[in-house]
C-alpha positions as CSV (number, residue, x, y, z in Angstrom):
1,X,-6.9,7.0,-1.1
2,X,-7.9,4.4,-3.5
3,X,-5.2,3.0,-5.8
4,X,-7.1,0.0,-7.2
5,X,-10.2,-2.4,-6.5
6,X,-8.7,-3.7,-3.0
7,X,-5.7,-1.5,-2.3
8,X,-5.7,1.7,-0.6
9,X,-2.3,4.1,0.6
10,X,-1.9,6.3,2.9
11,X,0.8,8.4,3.1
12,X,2.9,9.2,6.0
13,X,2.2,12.1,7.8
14,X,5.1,13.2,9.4
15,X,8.1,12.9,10.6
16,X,8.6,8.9,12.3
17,X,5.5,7.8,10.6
18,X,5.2,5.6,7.1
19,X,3.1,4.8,4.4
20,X,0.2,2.8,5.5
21,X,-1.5,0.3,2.9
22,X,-4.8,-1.2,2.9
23,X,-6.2,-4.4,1.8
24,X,-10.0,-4.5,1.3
25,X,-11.1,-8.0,0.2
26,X,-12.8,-11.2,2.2
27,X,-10.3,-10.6,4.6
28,X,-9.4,-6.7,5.4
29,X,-5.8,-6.0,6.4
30,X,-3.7,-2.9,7.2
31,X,0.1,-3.4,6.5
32,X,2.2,-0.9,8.7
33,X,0.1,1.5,11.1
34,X,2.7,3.6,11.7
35,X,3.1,5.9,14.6
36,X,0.8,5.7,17.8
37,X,0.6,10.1,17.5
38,X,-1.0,9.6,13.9
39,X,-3.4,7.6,14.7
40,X,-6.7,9.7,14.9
41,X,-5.5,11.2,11.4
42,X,-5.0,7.9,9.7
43,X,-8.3,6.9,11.6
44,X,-10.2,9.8,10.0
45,X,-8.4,9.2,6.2
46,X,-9.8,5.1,6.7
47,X,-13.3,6.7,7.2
48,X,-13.0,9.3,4.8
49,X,-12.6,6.4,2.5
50,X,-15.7,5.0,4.2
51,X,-13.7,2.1,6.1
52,X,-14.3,1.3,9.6
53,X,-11.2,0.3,11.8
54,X,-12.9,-2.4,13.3
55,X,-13.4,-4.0,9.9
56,X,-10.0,-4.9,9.9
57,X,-9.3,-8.1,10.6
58,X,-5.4,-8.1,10.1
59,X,-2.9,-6.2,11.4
60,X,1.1,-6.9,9.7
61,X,4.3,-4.8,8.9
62,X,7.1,-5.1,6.6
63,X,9.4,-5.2,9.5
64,X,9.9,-3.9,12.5
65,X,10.9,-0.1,13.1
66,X,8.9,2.0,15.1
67,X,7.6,4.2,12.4
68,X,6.0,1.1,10.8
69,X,5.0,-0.8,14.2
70,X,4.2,1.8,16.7
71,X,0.9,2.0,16.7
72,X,-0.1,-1.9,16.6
73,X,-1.0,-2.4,19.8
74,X,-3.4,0.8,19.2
75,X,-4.7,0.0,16.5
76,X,-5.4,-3.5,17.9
77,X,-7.0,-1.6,20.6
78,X,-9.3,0.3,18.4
79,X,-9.9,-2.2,15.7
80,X,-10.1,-5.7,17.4
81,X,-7.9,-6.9,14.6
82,X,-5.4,-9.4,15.3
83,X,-1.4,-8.7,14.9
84,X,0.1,-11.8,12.5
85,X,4.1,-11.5,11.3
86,X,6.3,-13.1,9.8
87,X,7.9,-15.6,11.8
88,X,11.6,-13.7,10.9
89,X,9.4,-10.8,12.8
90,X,9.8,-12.9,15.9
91,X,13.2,-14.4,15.1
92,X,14.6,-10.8,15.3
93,X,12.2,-9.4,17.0
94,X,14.5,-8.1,20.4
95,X,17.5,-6.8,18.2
96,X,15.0,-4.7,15.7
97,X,12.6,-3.6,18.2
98,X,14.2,-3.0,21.3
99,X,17.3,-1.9,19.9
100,X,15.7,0.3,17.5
101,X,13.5,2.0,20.0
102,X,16.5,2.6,22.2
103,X,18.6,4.2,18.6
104,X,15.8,6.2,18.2
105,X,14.4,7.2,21.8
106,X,11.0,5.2,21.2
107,X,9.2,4.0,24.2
108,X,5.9,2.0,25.0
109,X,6.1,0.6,21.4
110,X,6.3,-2.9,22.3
111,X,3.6,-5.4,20.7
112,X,2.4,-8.9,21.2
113,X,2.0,-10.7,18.2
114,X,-1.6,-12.6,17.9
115,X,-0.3,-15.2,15.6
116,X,2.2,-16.1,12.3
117,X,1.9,-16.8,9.0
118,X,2.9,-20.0,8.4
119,X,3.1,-20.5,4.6
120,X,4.7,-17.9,3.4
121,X,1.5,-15.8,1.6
122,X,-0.9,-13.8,2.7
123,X,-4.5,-14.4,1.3
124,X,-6.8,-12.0,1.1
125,X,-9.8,-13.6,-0.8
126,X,-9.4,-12.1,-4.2
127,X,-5.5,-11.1,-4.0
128,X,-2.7,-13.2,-2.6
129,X,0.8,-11.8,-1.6
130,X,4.0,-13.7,-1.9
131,X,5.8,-12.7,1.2
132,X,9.8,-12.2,-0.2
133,X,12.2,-11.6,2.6
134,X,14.6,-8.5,1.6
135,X,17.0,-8.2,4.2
136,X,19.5,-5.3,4.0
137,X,17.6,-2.4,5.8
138,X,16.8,-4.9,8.9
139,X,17.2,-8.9,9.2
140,X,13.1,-9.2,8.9
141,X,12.2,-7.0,6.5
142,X,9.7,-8.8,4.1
143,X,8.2,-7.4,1.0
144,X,4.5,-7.9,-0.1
145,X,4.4,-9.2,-3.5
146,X,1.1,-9.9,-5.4
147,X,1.6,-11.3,-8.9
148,X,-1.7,-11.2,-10.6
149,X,-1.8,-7.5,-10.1
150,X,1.7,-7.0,-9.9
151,X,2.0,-4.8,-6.7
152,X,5.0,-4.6,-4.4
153,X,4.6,-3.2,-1.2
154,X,8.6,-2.7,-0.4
155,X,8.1,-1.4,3.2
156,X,12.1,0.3,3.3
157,X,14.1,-1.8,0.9
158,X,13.5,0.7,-2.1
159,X,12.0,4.0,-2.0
160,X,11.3,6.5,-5.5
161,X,14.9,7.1,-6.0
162,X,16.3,6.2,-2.9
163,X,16.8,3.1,-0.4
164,X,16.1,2.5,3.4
165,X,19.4,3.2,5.5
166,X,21.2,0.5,6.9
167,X,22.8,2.0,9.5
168,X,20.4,0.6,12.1
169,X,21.1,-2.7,14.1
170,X,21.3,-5.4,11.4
171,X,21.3,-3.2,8.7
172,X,23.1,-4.3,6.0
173,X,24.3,-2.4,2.6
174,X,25.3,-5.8,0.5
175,X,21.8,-7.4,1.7
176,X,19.9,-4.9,0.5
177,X,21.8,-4.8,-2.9
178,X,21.0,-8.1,-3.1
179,X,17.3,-7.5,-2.0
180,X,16.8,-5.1,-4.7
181,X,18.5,-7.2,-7.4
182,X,16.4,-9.7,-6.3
183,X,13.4,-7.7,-6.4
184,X,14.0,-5.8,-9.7
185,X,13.6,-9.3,-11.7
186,X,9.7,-9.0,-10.8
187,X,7.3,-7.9,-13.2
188,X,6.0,-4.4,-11.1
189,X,3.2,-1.8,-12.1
190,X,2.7,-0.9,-8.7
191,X,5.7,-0.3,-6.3
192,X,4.9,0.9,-3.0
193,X,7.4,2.1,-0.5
194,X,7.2,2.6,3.2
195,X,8.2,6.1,2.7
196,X,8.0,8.7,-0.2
197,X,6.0,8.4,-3.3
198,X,4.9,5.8,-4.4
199,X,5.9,4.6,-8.6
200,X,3.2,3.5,-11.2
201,X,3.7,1.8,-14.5
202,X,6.2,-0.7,-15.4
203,X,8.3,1.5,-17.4
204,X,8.7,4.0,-14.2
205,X,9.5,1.1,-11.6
206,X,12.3,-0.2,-14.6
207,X,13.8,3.4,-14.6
208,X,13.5,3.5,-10.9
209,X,15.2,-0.1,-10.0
210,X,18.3,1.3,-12.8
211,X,18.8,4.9,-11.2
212,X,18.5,3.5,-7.6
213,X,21.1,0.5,-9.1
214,X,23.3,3.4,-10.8
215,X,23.3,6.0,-8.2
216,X,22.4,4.7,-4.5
217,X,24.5,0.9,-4.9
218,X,27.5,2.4,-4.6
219,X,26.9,4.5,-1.5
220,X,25.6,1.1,0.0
């Protein structure tokens, strides 16, 4: 589905799978595949939209659970893109992946990363993202921020009304208050969570940062 010019979202289609977002710009990227089973669907949604896989050039997460990373190598596979991460992505890369798969009885998900960004941005041609790492839900977890068009793609630090657990190796419930104070100082008309619904309009994102601040922080 089209949200603006160059962003697309696709919502997660089940249970262990994410929100998958869509760059389309000079450079094409997809931020969190999701799950290796949802594959063909989120195949057919990027061609419904009239995007071919193999126009991707990028392949990234917000971090590194299996519901978000899953499917890289297959997409990979189908796209030609290449895999680039954060380099906190391959700091923690053994304790999130590995020991999340083995939490959550994942197997085969392991990836090979392609290459790293190494400025801390992602530069699409007409957008650029401010890569903001938001620990709390998992050491790595970075959040997509583009400031001209005031987009946040949170991956699972905030959600609509809720926040990613942190009960998962590394997880962390002051981080992630922290994150999200952090995070609630940018100007937002476009938050977009790894799972859930996604909020519009900066009034809505305000209201959401204050009831997830009033009602979730103290169950952190």
């Amino acid at each position: 589905m089209k949200l603006t010019d160059n962003l697309y979202v696709y919502p997660e289609r089940g249970m262990l799978d994410c929100n998958t977002y869509v760059i389309r710009d000079d450079v094409n990227v997809i931020i969190d595949p999701g799950s290796t089973q949802f594959l063909p669907q989120l195949a057919g949604d990027l061609f419904g939209d009239g995007i071919d896989p193999k126009d991707i050039n990028t392949i990234t997460n917000t971090h590194l659970h299996p519901d978000h990373c899953w499917a890289n190598e297959a997409f990979k596979n189908l796209s030609g893109a290449r895999i680039v991460i954060h380099p906190l992505h391959k700091k923690f890369y053994d304790m999130t992946v590995t020991a999340a798969s083995n939490f959550l009885g994942f197997e085969g998900m392991d990836f090979k990363a392609d290459s790293y960004f190494d400025n801390g941005k992602l530069n699409t041609g007409h957008m650029e993202f401010e890569l903001i790492h938001s620990p709390g839900h998992s050491p790595e977890s970075i959040c997509f921020y583009c400031r001209n068009e005031k987009i946040l793609i949170s991956g699972d630090v905030i959600f609509a009304q809720n926040t990613g657990r942190v009960d998962l190796p590394g997880g962390n419930g002051e981080e992630l208050k922290q994150s999200i104070e952090m995070l609630s100082q940018l100007e937002i008309e476009y938050l977009l969570p790894g799972h859930m619904d996604i909020v519009t309009g900066a009034e809505e994102v305000k209201k959401n940062f204050e009831f997830v601040k009033r009602h979730i922080f103290p169950w952190l």
